[in-house]
N, C-alpha and C positions, 0 to 999 in steps of 0.2 A: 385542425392542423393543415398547413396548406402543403397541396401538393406543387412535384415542382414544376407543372405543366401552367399551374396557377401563375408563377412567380414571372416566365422568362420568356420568350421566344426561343427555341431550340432552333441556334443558328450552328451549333458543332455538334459533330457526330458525338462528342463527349456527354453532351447535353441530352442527343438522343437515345442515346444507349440509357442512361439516366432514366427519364421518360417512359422509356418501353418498358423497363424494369417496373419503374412505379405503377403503373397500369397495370405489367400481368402481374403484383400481388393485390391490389384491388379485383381484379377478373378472380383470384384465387380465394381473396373471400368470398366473393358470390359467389363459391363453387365450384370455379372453371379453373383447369390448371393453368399455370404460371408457364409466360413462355420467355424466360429469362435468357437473354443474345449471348452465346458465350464470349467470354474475352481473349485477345491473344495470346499465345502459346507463354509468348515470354513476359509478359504480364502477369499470368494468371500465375505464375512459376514464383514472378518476385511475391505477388499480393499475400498470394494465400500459401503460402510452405514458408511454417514458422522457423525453422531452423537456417531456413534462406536469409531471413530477417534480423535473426541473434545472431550470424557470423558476420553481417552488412552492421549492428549494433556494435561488433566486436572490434569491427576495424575504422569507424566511423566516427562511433561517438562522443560528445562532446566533452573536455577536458575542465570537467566543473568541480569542486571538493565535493566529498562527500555529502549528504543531502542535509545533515543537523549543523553543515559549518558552510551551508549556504547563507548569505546575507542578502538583506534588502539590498548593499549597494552593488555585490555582485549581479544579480540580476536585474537591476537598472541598466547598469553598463553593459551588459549582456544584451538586452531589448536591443537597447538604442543601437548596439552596432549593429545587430540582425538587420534593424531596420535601415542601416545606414551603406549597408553593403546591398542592399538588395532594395531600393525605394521601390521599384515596380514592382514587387510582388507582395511585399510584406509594407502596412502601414500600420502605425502603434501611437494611442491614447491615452493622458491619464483620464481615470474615470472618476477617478477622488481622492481621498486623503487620506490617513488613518486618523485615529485619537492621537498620535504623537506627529499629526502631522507628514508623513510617510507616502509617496505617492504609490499608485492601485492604477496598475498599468493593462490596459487590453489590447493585446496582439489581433490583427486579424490578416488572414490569406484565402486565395481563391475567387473565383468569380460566378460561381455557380450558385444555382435559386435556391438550393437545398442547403439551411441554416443551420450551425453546427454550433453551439457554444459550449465549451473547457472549464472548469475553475479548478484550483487547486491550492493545496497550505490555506485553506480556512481553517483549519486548525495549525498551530505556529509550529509545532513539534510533529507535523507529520508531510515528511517535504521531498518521497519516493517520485511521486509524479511532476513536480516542479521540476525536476533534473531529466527527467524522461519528455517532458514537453519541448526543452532547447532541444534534444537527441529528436525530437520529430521537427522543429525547426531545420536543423541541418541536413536531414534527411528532405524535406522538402526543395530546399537550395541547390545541394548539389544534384539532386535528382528530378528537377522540374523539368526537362524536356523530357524524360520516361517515360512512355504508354502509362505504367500505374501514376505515376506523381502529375501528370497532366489530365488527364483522367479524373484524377479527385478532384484538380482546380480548378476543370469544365463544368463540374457537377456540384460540388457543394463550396459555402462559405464557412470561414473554418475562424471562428471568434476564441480568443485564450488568454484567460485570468490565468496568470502562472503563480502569482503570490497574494492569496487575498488578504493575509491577516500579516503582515509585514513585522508590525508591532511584536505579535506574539511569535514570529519566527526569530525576531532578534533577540528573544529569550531563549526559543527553545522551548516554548509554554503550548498550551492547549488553547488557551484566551485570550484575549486580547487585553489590551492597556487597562480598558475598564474594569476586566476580571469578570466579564461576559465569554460566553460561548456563542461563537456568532451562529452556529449551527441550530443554536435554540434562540435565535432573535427574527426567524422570519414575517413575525406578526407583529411582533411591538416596534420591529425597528430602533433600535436604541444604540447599535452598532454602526459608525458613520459608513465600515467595510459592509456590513451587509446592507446599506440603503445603496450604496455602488452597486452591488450585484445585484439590486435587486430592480436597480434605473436599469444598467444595462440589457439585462433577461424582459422588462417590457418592451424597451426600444426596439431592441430585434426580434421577438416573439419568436426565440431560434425553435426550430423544427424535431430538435433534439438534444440533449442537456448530455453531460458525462461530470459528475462531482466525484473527485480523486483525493483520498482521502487516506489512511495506514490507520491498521489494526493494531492491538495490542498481541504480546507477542508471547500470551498464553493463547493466545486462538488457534483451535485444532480443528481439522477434519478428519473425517472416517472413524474408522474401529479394525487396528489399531488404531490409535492419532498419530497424526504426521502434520509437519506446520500445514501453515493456512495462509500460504505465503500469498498467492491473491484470492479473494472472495468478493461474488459480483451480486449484485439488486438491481432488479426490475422495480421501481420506485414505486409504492404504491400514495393512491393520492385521496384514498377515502378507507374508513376502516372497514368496509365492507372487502376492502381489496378490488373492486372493481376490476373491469379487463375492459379495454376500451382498446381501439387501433393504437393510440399510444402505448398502453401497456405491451401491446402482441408487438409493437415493434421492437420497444428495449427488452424484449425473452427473447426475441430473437439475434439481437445485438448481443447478450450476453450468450448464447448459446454458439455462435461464431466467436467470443474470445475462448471459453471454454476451449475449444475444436483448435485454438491456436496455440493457446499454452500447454495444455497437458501433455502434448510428446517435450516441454521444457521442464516442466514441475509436475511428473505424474503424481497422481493421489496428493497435488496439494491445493487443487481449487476446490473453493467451497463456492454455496451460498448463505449470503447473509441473510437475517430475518427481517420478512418484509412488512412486518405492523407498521399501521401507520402512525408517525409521531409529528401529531398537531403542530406542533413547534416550529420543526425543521425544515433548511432549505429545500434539500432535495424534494422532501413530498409536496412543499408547498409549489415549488419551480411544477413541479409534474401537473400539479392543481390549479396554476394559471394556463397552463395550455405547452408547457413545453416539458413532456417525455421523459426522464431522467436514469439514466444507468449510473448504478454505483460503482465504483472499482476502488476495493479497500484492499492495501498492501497490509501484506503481513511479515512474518517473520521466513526466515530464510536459513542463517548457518549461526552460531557465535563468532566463530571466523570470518567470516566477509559479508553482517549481514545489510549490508546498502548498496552495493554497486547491483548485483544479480534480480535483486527487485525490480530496479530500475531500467533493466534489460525487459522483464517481462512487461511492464507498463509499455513502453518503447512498441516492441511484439503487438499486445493488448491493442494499440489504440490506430497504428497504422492499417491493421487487419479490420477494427471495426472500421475505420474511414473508408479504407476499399471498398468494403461490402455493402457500405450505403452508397457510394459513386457510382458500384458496379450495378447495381442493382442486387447482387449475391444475395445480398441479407433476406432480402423476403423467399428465397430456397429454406434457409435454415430451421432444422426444426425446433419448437420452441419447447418440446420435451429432454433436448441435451440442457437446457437451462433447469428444468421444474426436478430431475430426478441428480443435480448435483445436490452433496451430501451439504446437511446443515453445518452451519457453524457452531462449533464449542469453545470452551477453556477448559483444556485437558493437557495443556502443555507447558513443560516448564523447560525454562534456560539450560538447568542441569536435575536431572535427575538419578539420585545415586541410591541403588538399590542393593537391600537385602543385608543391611551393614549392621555390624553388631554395634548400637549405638550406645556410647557412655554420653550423657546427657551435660553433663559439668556442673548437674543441682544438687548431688550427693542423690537420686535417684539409683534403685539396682540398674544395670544395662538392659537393653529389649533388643530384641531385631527388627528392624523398621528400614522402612525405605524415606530421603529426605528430596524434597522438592524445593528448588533455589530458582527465584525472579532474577531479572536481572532491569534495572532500572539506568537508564540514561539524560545525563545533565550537559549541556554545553556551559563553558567557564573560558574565561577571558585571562590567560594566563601570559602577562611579558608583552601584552599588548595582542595576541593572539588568539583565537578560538582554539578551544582544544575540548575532545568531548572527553567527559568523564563519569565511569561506569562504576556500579555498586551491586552488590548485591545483596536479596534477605529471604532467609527461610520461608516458603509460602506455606507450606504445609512437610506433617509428617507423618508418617502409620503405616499401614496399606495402602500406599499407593498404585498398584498394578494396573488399575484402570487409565493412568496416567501414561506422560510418554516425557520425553525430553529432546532438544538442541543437541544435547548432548548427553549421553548414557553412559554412566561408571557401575561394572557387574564388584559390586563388593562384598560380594557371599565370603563369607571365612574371614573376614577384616574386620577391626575395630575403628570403627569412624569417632573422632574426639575433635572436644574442640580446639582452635588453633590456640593452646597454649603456651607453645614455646616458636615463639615469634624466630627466634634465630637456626630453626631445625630445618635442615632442608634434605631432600632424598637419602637414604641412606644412614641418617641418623641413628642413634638407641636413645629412645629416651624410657623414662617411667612414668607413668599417670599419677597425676596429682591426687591427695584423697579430699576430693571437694563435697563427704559428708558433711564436715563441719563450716567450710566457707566455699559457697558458687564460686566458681569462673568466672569470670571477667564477661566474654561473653561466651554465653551457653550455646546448648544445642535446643531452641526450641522457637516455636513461629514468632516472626516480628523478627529473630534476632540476624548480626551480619553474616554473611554464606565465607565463613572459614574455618575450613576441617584441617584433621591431620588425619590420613588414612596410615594405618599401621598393622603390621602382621607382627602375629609372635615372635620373637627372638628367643635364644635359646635359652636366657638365663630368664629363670623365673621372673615373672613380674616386670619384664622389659620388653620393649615393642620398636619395631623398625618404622620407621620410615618411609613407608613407601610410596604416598603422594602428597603432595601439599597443595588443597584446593582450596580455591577463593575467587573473586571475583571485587575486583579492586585491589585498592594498595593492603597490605597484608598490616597489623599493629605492630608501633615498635614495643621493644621490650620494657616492663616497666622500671 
């Protein structure tokens, strides 16, 4: 990996401060402590104090749609004007094409020796950091004469795939056009997107990788679980796991996003598992010579769960820029990375406990706790994007090991399924007797997440109303 002493002549004090820093952590693996220059008052205030950063996110950020009704052509038009408003600082390439033809655009900024390349929506359905990378565009723009924002542009080059799988974002898919996973095409190359990323990442032999990706949104950490709303990899690039100065630089990278986010999402950064998979870019990117940090979005609220992600990535990625410009990151210790808790799937959308469950198969009732997914589709409705959400029983039993999005305490209730399509709060109805013919749809895994919660009513045999859950459009009656 080249250092940045390698790369440039340090003719800015930007460059210098850069320099010294990369020196004293080199003097600090032989040994010798690190004598890291501190930075200005009001510098060091913007960089590193994350809450500084998500109010500056708060009133800043960029006016994009939510992240699964972003389009390829929005963010074409998007590039192009960055780059049109700003030609001397920002310049932007296509680097290729997709299978449908679609072009694969690279952003770069900055003029510093220290190589920095971005990708992100390699997979088409996970598109948290694409919308947080325009919010570090505009952040850059308006704040380029800033000690911190000039600072970064002395010291590093700042390269950024914001949409790599275009194709598969304009479905909303995982894959691309082929019905490949470009994630798992770093050897064969059979993906025209990932022969782009993967020309680009030689050409530059960038000095440090960040692949920005979202998790599934049963992903938990800790004990209890609580979401996993980001979760970070220090990439490994052999299955020995290896620790080479690249690895010890991205533990140290994530251990400074850690340090940024957790007074925004306490108890909800994880790490991801670091096995190595043959396959994929990030290990492979690591295993030709360029470094790779994972930063996997997770799940966040059912209520709002894309914008606040999108804040944290934002946080996330300006913090780690600073800290490689600053030199910071080699202070960091690379133990707030190794002792963040694993990642699980111990979380569901809705989890509704302790309910007296009438099943709708003519089974007796049990007491059980139900665990409800929640899945997301973009649909093309009137000419428009519109996302649309479902959901299905994931599991049921004993649940308590589990946690949810959202928690309904239903001790003393009868949970049923949504049989009367026209019953809304307040209701009396009577429970069907579905010994002899199931329900439509029942209460049991696979089936759609719509209950009736009901408490006893006075008159024998009759049950109130008292929620009506679902997730999706509810069935009409038959």
């Amino acid at each position: 990996m080249k250092t940045i002493c390698e790369s440039r002549r340090l003719g800015s004090p930007g460059l210098r401060r850069a320099a010294v820093a990369w020196l004293g952590a080199l003097a600090c693996a032989a040994g010798l402590r690190a004598q890291v220059p501190p930075a200005p008052a009001a510098r060091e205030q913007a960089a590193s104090d994350p809450v500084v950063l998500a109010r500056l996110w708060d009133r800043e950020h960029v006016d994009l749609p939510v992240g699964p009704l972003v389009t390829h052509r929005e963010v074409e038009a998007r590039l192009r004007a960055v780059q049109a408003a700003t030609p001397d600082l920002f310049s932007l390439e296509e680097i290729g094409r997709s299978v449908e033809g679609r072009a694969i655009y690279h952003l770069a900024f900055g003029h510093g020796p220290f190589t920095v390349l971005l990708w992100s929506q390699m997979h088409g359905d996970e598109p948290s950091a694409t919308s947080a990378l325009f919010d570090l565009f505009e952040y850059v723009r308006r704040h380029r004469a800033d000690p911190t924002v000039a600072g970064m542009l002395a010291a590093l080059t700042i390269h950024v795939v914001p949409m790599l799988n275009p194709d598969g974002a304009e479905r909303f898919q995982r894959r691309n056009a082929q019905g490949i996973d470009i994630n798992r095409d770093a050897l064969l190359l059979q993906a025209p997107e990932g022969r782009a990323l993967k020309a680009l990442r030689d050409r530059l032999r960038a000095d440090v990788g960040f692949n920005l990706h979202n998790q599934s949104w049963r992903t938990s950490v800790g004990s209890p679980p609580r979401p996993a709303s980001i979760s970070l990899l220090s990439v490994a690039y052999d299955s020995a796991r290896t620790e080479n100065d690249g690895r010890r630089l991205t533990k140290r990278l994530c251990a400074v996003i850690r340090d940024a986010l957790e007074p925004l999402a306490p108890g909800q950064v994880g790490r991801y598992d670091d096995e190595f998979e043959v396959r994929a870019f990030g290990d492979n990117v690591t295993r030709w010579g360029t470094p790779v940090v994972l930063i996997e979005t997770g799940p966040w609220t059912l209520a709002d769960p894309d914008r606040p992600p999108v804040r944290l990535n934002f946080v996330a990625l300006v913090t780690a820029l600073d800290a490689l410009a600053t030199g910071r990151v080699h202070s960091a210790d690379p133990a707030r990375y190794a002792s963040l808790p694993v990642n699980e799937a111990r979380l569901f959308a809705i989890r509704i406990v302790g309910a007296r469950i009438v099943a709708g198969t003519g089974v007796p009732p049990f007491t059980g706790d139900v665990g409800v997914g929640v899945t997301r589709a973009v649909r093309t409705v009137q000419g428009r994007r519109a996302i649309e959400t479902s959901g299905r029983i994931e599991d049921l039993g004993d649940l308590r090991g589990s946690a949810g999005l959202e928690e309904l305490d239903a001790a003393g209730r009868t949970l049923a399924p949504d049989f009367a399509p026209a019953a809304q709060v307040g209701d009396t109805v009577t429970l069907p007797d579905w010994s002899a013919t199931p329900a439509r749809a029942t209460i049991a895994v696979g089936q759609p997440a719509h209950f009736l919660l009901l408490r006893l009513a006075v008159s024998p045999g009759r049950f109130v109303v008292e929620r009506v859950i679902g997730v999706g459009p509810r069935a009409t009656a038959p």
